[in-house]
C-alpha positions in Angstrom: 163.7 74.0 -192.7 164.1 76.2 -189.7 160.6 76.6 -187.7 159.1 80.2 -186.9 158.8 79.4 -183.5 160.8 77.6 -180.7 160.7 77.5 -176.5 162.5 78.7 -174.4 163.2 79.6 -170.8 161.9 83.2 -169.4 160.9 84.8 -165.8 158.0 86.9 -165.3 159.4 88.6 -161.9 162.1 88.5 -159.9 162.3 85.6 -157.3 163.4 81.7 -156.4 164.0 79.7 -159.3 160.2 78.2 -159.6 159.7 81.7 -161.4 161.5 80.4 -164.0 158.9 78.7 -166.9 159.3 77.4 -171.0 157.3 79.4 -173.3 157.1 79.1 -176.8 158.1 82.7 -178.9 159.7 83.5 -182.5 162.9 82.1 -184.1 164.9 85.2 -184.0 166.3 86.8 -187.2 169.9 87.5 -187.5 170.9 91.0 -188.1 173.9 92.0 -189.8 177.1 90.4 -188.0 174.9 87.5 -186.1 175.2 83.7 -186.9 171.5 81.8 -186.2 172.8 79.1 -183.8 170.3 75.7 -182.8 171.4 75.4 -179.3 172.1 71.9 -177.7 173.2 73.1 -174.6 173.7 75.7 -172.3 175.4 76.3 -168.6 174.3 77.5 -165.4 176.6 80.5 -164.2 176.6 81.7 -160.7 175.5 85.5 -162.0 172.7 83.8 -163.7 171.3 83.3 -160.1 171.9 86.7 -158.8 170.1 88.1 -161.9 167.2 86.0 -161.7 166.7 86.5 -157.5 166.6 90.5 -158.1 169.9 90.9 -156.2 171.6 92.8 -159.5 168.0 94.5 -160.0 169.8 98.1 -160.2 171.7 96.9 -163.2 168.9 94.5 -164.6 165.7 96.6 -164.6 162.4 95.8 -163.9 161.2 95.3 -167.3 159.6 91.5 -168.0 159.6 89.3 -169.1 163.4 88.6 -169.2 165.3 85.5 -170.6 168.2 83.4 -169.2 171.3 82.0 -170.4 174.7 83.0 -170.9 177.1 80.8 -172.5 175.9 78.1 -175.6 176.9 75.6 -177.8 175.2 74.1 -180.7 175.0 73.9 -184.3 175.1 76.5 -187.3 171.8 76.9 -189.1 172.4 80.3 -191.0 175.9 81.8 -191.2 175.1 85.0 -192.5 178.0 86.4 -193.6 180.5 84.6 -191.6 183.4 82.4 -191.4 181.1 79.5 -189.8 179.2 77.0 -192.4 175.7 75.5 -191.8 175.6 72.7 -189.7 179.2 73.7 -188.5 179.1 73.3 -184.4 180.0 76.1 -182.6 180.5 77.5 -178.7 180.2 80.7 -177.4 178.1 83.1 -175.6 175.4 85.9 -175.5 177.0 88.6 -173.0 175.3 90.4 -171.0 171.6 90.3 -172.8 171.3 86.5 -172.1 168.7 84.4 -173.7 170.6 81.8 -174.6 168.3 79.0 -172.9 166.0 78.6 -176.3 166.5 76.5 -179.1 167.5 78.8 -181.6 169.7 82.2 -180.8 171.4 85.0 -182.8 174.8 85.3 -182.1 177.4 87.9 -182.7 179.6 85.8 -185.0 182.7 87.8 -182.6 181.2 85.6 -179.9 181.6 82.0 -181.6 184.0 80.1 -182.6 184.2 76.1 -183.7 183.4 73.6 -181.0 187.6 72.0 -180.1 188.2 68.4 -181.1 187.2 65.9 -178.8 184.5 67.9 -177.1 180.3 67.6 -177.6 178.0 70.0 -176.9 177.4 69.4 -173.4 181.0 69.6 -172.2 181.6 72.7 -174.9 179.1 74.6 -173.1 180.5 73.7 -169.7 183.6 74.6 -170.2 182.6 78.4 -172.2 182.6 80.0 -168.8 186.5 79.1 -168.2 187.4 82.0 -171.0 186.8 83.7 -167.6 189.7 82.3 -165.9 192.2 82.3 -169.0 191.3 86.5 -168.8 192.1 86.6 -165.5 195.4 84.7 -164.7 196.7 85.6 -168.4 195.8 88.9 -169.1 194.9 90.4 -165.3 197.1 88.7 -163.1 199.5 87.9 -165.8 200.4 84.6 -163.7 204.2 83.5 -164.2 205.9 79.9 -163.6 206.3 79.1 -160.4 203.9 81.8 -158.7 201.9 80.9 -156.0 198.1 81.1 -157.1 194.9 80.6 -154.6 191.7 79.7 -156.4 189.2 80.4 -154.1 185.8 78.1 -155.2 187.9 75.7 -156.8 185.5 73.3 -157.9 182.9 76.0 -159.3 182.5 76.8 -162.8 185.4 79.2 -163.5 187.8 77.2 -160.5 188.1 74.5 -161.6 189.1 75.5 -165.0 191.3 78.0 -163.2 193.0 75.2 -161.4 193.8 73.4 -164.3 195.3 76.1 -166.2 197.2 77.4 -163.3 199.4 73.9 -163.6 199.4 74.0 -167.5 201.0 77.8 -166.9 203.6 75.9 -164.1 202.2 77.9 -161.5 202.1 76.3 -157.6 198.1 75.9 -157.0 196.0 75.3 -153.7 192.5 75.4 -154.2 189.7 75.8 -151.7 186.7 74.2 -152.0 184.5 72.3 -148.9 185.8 68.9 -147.6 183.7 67.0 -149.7 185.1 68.4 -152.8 189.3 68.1 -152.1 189.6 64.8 -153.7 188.4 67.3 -157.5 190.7 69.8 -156.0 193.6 67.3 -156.4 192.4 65.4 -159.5 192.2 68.7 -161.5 196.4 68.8 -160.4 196.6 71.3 -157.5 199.3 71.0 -155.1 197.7 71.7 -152.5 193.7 71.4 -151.6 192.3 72.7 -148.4 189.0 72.7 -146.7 187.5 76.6 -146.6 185.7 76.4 -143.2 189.2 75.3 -142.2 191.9 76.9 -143.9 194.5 77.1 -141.5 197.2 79.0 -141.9 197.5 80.8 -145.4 199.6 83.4 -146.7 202.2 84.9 -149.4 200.5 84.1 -152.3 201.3 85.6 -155.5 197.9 85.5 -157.1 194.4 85.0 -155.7 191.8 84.5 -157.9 188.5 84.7 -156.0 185.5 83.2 -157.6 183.2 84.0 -154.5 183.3 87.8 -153.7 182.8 88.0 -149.8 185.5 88.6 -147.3 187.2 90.5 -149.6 189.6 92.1 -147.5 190.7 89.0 -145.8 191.9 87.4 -148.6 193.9 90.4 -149.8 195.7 89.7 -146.7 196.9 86.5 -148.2 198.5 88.3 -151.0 202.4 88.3 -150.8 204.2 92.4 -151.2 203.3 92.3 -155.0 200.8 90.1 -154.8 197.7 90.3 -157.4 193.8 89.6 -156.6 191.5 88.9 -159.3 187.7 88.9 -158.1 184.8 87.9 -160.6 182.1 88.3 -158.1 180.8 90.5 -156.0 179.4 90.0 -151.9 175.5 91.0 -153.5 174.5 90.7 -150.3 176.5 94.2 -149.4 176.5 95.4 -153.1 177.7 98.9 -152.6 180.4 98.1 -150.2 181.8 95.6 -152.3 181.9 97.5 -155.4 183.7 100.6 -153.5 186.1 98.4 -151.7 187.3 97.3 -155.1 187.1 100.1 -156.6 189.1 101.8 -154.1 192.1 99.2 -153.8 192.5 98.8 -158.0 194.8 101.5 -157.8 196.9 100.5 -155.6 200.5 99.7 -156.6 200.8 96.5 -154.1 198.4 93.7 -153.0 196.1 95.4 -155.8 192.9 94.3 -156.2 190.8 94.0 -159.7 187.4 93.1 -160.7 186.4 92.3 -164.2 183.5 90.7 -166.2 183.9 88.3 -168.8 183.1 89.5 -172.2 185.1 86.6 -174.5 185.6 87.1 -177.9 186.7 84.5 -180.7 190.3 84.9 -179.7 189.4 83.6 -176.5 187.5 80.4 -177.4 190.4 79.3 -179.4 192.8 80.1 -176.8 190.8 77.8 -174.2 189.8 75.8 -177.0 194.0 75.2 -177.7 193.9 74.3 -173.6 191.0 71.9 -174.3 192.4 69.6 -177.3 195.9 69.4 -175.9 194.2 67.7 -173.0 195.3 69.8 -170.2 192.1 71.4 -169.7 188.5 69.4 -169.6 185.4 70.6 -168.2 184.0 68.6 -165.2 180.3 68.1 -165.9 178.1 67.5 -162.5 174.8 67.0 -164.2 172.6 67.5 -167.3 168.9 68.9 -167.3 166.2 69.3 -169.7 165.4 72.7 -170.6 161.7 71.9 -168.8 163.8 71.5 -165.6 165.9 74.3 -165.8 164.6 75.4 -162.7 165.8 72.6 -160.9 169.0 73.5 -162.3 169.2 76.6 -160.8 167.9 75.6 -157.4 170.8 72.5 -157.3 173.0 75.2 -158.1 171.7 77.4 -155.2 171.6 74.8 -153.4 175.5 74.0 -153.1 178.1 71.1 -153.6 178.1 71.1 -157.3 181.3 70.3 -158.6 182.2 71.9 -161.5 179.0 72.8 -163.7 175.3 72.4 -164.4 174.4 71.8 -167.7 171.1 72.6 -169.3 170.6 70.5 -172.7 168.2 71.9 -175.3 
């Protein structure tokens, strides 16, 4: 029997990540088109962080208090209408209304799909965020055999899922990550793995995907003549400016530039979930948290050096 009321993880005010805090509220009810999920687990993403600090405050609002989590997996507990079956385990993710840190969530049944083979929980909900790389070297970049690709944050969340299906797709991959991190770079299969404080010299490359969103215009300049960038964060630090410098070079016919935000559907967990079970993608955990300490999970992550993701378990 499903309980009326459940914890989960909400911030009063925007700030560090001690103003995150567990509450207790209602089990939602699923509307129409919504699957009640139990959550196991969840990930920490990157934008998770900018929302909660206040630095995306012009698209977040100031109404509080506001919940957290993105992407989920966990078990079926009322299908409504939908393909899934209780008890059926399933991944997926909330978009851009979060909330999925809580042990029960509705979920647009367009935004699950069955957990692949040979996965649990915890690794299903690390990998979720790398429908975000399969968008942008398949669908954005539309990355070809033998193509050079730079992953830029190639042990982070979406890297180093991108760096694995840049091989799978026969592409030539360098990935840049800090020195403590090349010997993932190379065990994910890139060719190449370099240092970023030290880069050397780089250039011609046919697709960079960057995962960090400063210095934008620098690493345009590594694109070869018809050369594609893919950026799926901004520099919040100069918000405006890094908005309008990609909004202004997405037009362009050469070294174009284009920014996009995740927004997977079903299609897309199978597709990565395809990658998964044949073996040539896995998600790198770096650590699991309770839901109590999912504040220490966001302050590791602010803090640096994770390799691959954050886990939060429910």
């Amino acid at each position: 029997m499903t309980p009326s009321s459940m914890n989960l993880a909400v911030y009063d005010r925007y700030g560090p990540p001690d103003v995150l805090r567990v509450t207790t509220g209602p089990v939602p009810r699923p509307r129409a088109g919504e699957v009640l999920v139990r959550v196991r687990a969840v990930s920490v993403n990157g934008g998770e962080l900018h929302m909660r600090s206040g630095e995306l405050r012009p698209f977040s609002g100031n109404r509080f208090p506001k919940r957290i989590g993105l992407d989920l997996a966990g078990d079926v507990v009322d299908p409504g209408t939908s393909r899934f079956v209780a008890g059926e385990p399933v991944w997926g993710l909330l978009g851009v209304r979060m909330g999925a840190a809580a042990e029960y969530v509705a979920v647009p049944a367009d935004r699950l799909d069955r957990i692949p083979d040979g996965l649990d929980a915890v690794h299903a909900a690390a990998l979720a965020s790398g429908t975000t790389a399969v968008t942008a070297l398949r669908d954005v970049a539309a990355l070809a055999p033998r193509e050079r690709l730079l992953v830029r944050g190639a042990t982070g969340g979406v890297g180093h899922v991108a760096v694995q299906l840049g091989r799978a797709m026969g592409a030539h991959v360098t990935g840049l990550a800090s020195a403590a991190n090349l010997d993932l770079v190379k065990e994910l299969g890139a060719d190449e793995a370099i240092d970023y404080r030290e880069p050397g010299e780089l250039g011609g490359f046919d697709v960079v995907l960057d995962t960090v969103g400063t210095d934008q215009e620098a690493f345009r300049r590594l694109l070869a003549p018809r050369g594609r960038m893919v950026a799926i964060s901004f520099d919040t630090a100069h918000l405006l400016r890094s908005v309008g410098y990609l909004l202004t070079h997405a037009p362009r016919r050469t070294r174009w530039v284009r920014f996009f935000s995740g927004n997977p559907r079903t299609p897309l967990f199978a597709e990565l979930g395809r990658w998964a079970s044949s073996g040539q993608v896995r998600p790198h955990v770096h650590a699991v948290y309770p839901l109590a300490e999912i504040a220490a999970a966001h302050r590791a992550l602010e803090q640096g050096g994770v390799r691959g993701k954050l886990v939060v378990k429910v």
